[in-house]
C-alpha positions in Angstrom: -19.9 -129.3 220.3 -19.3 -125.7 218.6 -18.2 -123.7 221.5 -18.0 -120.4 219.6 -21.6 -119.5 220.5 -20.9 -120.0 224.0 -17.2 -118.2 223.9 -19.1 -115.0 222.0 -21.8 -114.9 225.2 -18.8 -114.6 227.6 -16.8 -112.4 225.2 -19.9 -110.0 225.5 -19.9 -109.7 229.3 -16.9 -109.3 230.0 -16.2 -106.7 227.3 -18.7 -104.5 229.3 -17.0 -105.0 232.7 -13.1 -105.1 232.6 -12.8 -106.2 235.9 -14.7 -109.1 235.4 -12.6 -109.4 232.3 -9.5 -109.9 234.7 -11.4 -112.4 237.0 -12.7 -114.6 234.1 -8.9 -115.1 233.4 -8.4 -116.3 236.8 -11.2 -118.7 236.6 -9.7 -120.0 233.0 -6.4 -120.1 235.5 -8.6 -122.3 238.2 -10.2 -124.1 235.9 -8.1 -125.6 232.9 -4.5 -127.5 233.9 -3.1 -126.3 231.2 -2.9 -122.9 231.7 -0.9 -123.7 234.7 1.5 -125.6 232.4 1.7 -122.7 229.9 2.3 -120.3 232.7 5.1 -122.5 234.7 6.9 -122.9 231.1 6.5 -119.0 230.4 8.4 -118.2 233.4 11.0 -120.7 233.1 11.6 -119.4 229.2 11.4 -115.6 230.7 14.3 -116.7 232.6 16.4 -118.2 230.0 16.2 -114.3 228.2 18.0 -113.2 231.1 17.1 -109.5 231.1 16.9 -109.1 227.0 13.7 -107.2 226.2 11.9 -110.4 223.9 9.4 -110.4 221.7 6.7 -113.0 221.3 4.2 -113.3 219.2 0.8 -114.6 221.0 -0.8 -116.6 217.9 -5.0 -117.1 218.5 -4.9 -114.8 221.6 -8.8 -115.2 222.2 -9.6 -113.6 225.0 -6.1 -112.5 225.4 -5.5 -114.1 228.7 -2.0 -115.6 228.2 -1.1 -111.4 226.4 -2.5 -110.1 229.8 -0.2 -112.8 231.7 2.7 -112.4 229.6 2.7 -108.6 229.9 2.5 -108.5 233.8 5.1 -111.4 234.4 7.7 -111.5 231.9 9.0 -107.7 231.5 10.4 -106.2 229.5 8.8 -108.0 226.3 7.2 -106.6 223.5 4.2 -108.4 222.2 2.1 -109.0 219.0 -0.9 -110.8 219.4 -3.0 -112.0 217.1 -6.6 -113.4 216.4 -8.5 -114.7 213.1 -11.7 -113.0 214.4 -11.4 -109.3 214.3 -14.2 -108.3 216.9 -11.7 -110.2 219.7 -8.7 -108.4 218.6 -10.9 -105.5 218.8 -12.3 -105.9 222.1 -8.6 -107.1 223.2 -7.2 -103.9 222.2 -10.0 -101.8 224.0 -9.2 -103.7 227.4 -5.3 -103.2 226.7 -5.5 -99.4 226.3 -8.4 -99.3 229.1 -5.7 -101.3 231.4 -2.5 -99.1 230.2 -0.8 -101.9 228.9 1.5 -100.8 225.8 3.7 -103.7 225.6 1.0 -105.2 223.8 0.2 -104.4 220.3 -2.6 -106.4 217.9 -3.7 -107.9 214.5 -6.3 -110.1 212.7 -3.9 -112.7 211.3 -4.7 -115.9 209.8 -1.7 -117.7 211.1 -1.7 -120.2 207.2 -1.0 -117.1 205.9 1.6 -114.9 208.1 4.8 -114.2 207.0 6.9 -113.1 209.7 10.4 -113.7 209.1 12.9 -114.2 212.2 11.3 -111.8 214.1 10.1 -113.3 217.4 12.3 -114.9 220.2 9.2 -116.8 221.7 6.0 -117.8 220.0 3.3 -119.2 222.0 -0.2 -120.7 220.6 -3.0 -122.4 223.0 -5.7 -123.9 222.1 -5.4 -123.3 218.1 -4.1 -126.1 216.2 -6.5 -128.2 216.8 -8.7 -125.9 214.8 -6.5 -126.0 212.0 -6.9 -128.0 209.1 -3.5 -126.9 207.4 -1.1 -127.2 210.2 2.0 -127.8 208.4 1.9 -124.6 206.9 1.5 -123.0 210.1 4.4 -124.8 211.6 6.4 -123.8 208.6 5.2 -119.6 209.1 6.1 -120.5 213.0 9.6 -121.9 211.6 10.2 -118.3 209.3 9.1 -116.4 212.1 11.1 -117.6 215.0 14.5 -116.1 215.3 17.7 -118.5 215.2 17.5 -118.7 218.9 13.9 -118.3 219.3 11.2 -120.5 221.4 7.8 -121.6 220.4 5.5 -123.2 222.7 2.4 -124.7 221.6 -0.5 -126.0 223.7 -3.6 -128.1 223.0 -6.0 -130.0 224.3 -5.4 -133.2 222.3 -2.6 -135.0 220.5 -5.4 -137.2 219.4 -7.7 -135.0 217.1 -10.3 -132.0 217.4 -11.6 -131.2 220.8 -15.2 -130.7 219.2 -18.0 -133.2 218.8 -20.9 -132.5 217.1 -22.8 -135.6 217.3 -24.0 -137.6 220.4 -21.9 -140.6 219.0 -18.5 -138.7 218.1 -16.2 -138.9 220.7 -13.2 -136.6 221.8 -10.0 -137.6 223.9 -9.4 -134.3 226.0 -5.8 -134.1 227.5 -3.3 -132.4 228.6 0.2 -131.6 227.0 2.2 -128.6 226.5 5.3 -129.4 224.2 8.5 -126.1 223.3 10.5 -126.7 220.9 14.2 -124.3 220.2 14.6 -123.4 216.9 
């Protein structure tokens, strides 16, 4: 199944309501395990910063739901986050300024062709890699862009393969896992 469609309807309402905005990210909280996971291991690498003002880079922000987390619960941090499609960094940035939340800047990256170099202390990226067909170059950007020190945390749905079927006969192994790795 192509969930885009379905994403761009919800993308749309919210846009026009920001308070709904922030209660769709609590029902994504409610609803998918994972986001617990991501949050749990966000805190517990906030901690390991000690007070140090980080910088992460949020890469495929959607919605922006883990920016909006990140910029309410582990202060002081600086971050970039960045989409492929340009009319949700767009609508990201609108909620950001409506919401006076400047810790949070944004771009339309393709993350195959980003070149960062040891820039970010923490880079985290849900729900993307499944949609990438050249992931070892996006690994390698991740690599150049972490700092020595730096933390990248990657989430998604299946260690198996794409999340999306298409066809009433394709099948798709949905799980949870939520891997960091210290570079």
């Amino acid at each position: 199944m192509n969930y885009d469609p379905v994403k761009n309807i919800f993308a749309q309402i919210i846009k026009k309501f920001p308070f709904l905005r922030i209660v769709f990210y609590k029902i994504l909280d409610l609803m998918f395990l994972r986001s617990w996971y991501v949050r749990r291991e966000l805190k517990e690498l906030r901690k390991k910063f000690g007070n140090k003002n980080i910088s992460i880079y949020d890469a495929g922000s959607g919605y922006g739901q883990y920016s909006y987390f990140m910029s309410k619960n582990l202060q002081p941090c600086q971050i970039y986050s960045v989409d492929v499609k340009e009319d949700w960094i767009k609508d990201n940035k609108e909620f950001f300024k409506s919401q006076n939340i400047d810790s949070v800047s944004f771009g339309v990256e393709d993350l195959t062709k980003i070149n960062h170099i040891h820039k970010f202390d923490l880079i985290i990226c849900v729900d993307v890699m499944e949609h990438i067909d050249d992931d070892v170059k996006v690994f390698q950007n991740f690599t150049n862009a972490l700092k020595s020190d730096g933390y990248l945390l990657i989430n998604t749905p299946s260690i198996y393969g794409g999340s999306e079927v298409y066809h009433d006969e394709d099948e798709s192994f949905v799980g949870e896992i939520c891997t960091k790795w210290i570079f």
